[in-house]
N, C-alpha and C positions, 0 to 999 in steps of 0.2 A: 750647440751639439758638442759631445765628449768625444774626442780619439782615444783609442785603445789599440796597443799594439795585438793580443787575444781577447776574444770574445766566448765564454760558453754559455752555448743556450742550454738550460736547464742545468738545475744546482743538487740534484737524482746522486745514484751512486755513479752515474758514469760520469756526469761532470765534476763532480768532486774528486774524483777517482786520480781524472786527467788533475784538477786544478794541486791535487796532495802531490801526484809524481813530477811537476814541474817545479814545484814549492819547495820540495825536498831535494831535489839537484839543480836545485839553483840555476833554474831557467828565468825567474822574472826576478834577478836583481837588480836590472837594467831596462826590465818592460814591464806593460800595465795590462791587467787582467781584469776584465769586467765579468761577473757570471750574475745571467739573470735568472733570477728564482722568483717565483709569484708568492709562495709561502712567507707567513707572520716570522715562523718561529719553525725549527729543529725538534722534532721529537722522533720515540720508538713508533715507524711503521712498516716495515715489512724484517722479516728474517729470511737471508740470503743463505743458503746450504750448498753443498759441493764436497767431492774427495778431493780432498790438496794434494794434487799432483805435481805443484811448485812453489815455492817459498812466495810469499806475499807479504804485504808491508800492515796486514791489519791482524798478525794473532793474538794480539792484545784487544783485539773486540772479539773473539771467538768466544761465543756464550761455551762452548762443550765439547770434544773429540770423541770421538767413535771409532774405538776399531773392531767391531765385529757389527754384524746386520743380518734380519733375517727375512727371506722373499716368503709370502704364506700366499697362498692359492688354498682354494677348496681342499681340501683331503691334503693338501699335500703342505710341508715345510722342508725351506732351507736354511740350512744358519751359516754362513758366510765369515772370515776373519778379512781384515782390510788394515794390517799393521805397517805395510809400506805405503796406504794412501789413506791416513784416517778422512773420516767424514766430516766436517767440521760444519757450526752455526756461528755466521757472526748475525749481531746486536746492533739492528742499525742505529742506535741510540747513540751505543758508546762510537760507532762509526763516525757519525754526522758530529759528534763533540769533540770526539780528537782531530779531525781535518779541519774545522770550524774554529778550534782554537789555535791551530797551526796556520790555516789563513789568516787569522784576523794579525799576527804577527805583525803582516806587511803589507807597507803601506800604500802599495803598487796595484794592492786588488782591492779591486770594490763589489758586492754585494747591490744589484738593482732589479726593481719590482717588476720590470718591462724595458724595453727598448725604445722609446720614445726619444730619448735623448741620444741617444751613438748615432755614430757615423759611423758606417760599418766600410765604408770604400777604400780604405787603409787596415783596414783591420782582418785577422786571421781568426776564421769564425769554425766555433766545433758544437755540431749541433747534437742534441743528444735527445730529442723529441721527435718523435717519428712517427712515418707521415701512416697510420693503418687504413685508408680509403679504399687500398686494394686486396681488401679479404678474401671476396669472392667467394665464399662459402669455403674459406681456409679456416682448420684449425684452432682452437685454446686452449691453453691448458688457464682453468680457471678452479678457485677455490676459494673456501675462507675461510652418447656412445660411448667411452670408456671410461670406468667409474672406480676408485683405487680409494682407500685411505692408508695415512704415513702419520707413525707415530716415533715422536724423537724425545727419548725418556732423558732429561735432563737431573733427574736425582729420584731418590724410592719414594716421592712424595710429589714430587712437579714434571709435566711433561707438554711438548706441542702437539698435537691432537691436529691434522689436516684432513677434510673432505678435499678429492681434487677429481675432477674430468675432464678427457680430452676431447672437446665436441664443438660441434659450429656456435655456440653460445643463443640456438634459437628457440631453445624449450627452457621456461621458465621455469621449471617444475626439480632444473638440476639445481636451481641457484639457492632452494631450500638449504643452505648450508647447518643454522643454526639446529633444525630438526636431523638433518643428517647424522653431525656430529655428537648428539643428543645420542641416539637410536646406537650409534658403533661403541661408545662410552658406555654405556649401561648395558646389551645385549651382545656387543664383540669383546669389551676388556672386562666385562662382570664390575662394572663401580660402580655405586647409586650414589654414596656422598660426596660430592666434589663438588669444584668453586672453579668459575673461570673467572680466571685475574688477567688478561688479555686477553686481544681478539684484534685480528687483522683478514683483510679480505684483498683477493690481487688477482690478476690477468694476465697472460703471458701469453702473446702471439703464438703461433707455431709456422709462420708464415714469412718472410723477409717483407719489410716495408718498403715504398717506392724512395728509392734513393738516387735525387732529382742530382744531376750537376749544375750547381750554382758556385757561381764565381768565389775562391778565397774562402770554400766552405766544404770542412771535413766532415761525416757524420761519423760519432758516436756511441757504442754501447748498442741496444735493439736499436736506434736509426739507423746504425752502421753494418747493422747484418753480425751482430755479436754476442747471439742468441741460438745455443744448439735446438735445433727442430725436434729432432725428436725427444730431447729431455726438458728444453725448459730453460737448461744450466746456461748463465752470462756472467756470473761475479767474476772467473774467473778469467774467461775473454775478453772482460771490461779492462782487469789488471794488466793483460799481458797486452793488449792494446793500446793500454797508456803510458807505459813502458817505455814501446815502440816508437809513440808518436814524442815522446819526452827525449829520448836517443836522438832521435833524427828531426828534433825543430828547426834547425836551421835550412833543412831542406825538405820539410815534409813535404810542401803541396806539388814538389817535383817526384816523389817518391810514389810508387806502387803504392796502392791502400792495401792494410792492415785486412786482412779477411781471414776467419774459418776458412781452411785447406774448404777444396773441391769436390775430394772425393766424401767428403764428409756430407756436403748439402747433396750429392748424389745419392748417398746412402740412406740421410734420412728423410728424402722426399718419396725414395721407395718403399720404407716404413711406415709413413704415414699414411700412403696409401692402402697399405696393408690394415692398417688402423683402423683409418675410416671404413673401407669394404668390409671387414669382418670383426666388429668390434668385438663378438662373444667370443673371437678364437685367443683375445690378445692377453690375457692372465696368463695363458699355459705358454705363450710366444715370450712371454718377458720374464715366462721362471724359467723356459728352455735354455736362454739367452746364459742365464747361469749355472748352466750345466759346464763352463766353460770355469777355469781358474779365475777366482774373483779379482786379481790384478787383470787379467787380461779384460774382463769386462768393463773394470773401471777404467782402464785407458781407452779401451774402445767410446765410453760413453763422455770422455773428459780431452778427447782431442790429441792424445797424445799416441795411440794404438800405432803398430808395425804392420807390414804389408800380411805377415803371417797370422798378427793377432788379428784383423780384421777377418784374413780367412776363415779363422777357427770359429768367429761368432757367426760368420754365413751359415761356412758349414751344419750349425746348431741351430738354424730356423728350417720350418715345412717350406720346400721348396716350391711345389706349385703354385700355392700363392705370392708368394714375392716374384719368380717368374711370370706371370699375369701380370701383376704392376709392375713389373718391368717394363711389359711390354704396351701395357696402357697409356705409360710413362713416357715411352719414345713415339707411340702414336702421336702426344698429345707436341711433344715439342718436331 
C-alpha cells in the first residue's frame, strides 16, 4: 500500500483545478499528490462558459471573449453589452494539456487508475465525484420543461450550436439532441450547408449532492456544492475554491468549507421552483430578469451581486409566483 500526503478523487476540472493551484504555489514541494482518474488519455470533452468576473489562471485556454449578447424570446429581442465581464469559453483540451503538462513536472504526483493501492488513513483526501442518489425528482440542466437554445459564434464561419433543458431528465423524447439541433440550424439561423466538426453531450445537476462526512475528506467542485442552481455555472466556483483550499492547506480540515454564500441557494431554490410549476411562463421570466443593467445581472447570476443589486432582479420578476414558492418553500422545510 502507497501513502500520500493528498489524495484527489477524480482528475475532471475540479481536481485538476485544485492539483494546478497547489502546483503552482508550491504546496507539494515537500508532499505527494496522488489523483485518481480512470481515463486512458486527455482529450477535448466538454466546453466550460461563464462571465469573468475574476481573474483566473486559464486565459490562455479561453477559446473566445464576448462582450455583447443577445436574450431572443418570441416577438421580442435584447442586445445586451458585457464590456466589464466578458463571457468567455475555455477548451478543455488546451485546459487538460497545460495542467497535465505542469503536473507531470513533479515528481511528487502520480496519476492512478483506482485506489486499490492507497492507504488513505494518513492522507487528506478531496473528493470531486459526487454522490447524485438524491435526485428526488430534482432538476438538469442537460444538453448536447424548459427548453432554450445558446449559440456562441466563435468566427463568421464556425460556431457552438447548444440544445439545452431544464427538466427531471424523465421523457426521453428531450434527449432527441441531434434532431433538435438539426431543426434550430436550418429553420431558427436559416443554414442548410454546414458541417459539424464536434460534438459533445453533458448533464448538470440543479440539485446539491449528498455530502456525507467522512474522515480527512473535503468534497470538491459539484460534490462540494460548487455548482450555481439556477444557472449551471461551476468553472468559476471550482477556481475560487481551490484557491481557497491552496491558501489555507495547512489548516484546511480545521477551517469552515468553502461554499456558495447562502442567500444564493435560498434564491435559487425559489427559482427553480418557479421553473418547475410554470415552465411556459419562464422565456418572458428570464428576459424580464434583464430588463435590469446587464452588469447587475451578471453578478447577480456569477455570485458576486450587492444586497441592492439582488433587490433590483427581485424587484423585476411576477411577484405572485415566486411568493407561492416562497411559500411552498418554507411549508416544505
Amino acid at each position: 500500500m502507497k501513502d500520500f500526503d493528498f489524495v484527489i478523487i477524480g482528475g475532471g476540472c475540479a481536481g485538476l483545478s485544485l492539483a494546478y493551484e497547489l502546483e503552482t504555489n508550491n504546496k507539494l514541494k515537500n508532499k505527494t499528490l496522488a489523483i485518481i482518474e480512470p481515463r486512458n488519455d486527455y482529450k477535448k470533452d466538454k466546453t466550460w462558459s461563464f462571465w469573468k468576473t475574476f481573474p483566473h489562471n486559464f486565459e490562455d485556454c479561453v477559446k473566445k471573449n464576448w462582450k455583447h449578447f443577445s436574450i431572443n424570446v418570441p416577438q421580442k429581442t435584447k442586445h445586451l453589452k458585457c464590456n466589464n465581464y466578458p463571457y468567455q469559453s475555455i477548451d478543455s483540451g488546451l485546459f487538460y494539456e497545460k495542467i497535465n503538462n505542469r503536473l507531470k513536472e513533479n515528481k511528487n504526483i502520480s496519476f492512478l487508475k483506482n485506489d486499490q493501492n492507497i492507504n488513505f488513513d494518513n492522507s487528506l483526501v478531496f473528493n470531486s465525484v459526487p454522490n447524485l442518489n438524491n435526485q428526488n425528482n430534482g432538476l438538469w440542466q442537460h444538453f448536447c420543461g424548459v427548453h432554450f437554445f445558446y449559440t456562441l459564434p466563435y468566427s463568421k464561419r464556425t460556431a457552438l450550436v447548444e440544445t439545452t433543458w431544464l427538466s427531471e431528465m424523465n421523457d426521453d423524447s428531450q434527449k432527441d439532441y441531434d434532431q433538435q439541433i438539426k431543426e434550430y440550424i436550418e429553420n431558427n439561423l436559416k443554414i442548410k450547408d454546414y458541417k459539424i466538426t464536434y460534438k459533445e453531450v453533458g448533464a448538470i445537476p440543479l440539485f446539491y449532492p449528498i455530502i456525507g462526512q467522512v474522515k480527512n475528506t473535503i468534497n470538491i467542485g459539484t460534490a462540494g456544492g460548487m455548482t450555481r442552481l439556477s444557472t449551471g455555472y461551476t468553472f468559476l466556483n471550482i477556481q475560487e475554491q481551490s484557491k481557497y483550499i491552496s491558501e489555507n492547506i495547512k489548516n484546511i480540515s480545521k477551517l469552515k468549507t468553502f461554499q456558495i454564500k447562502k442567500k444564493y441557494q435560498f434564491l435559487d431554490n425559489i427559482f427553480l421552483r418557479v421553473l418547475k410549476n410554470n415552465p411556459s411562463k419562464m422565456p418572458n421570466i428570464f428576459f424580464r430578469m434583464f430588463n435590469n443593467k446587464s452588469n447587475t445581472v451578471i453578478k447577480f447570476l456569477s455570485n458576486r451581486s450587492n444586497f441592492f443589486e439582488d433587490l433590483s432582479i427581485i424587484l423585476k420578476m411576477p411577484k405572485w409566483i415566486f411568493i407561492k414558492a416562497l411559500f411552498k418553500l418554507n411549508d416544505q422545510n
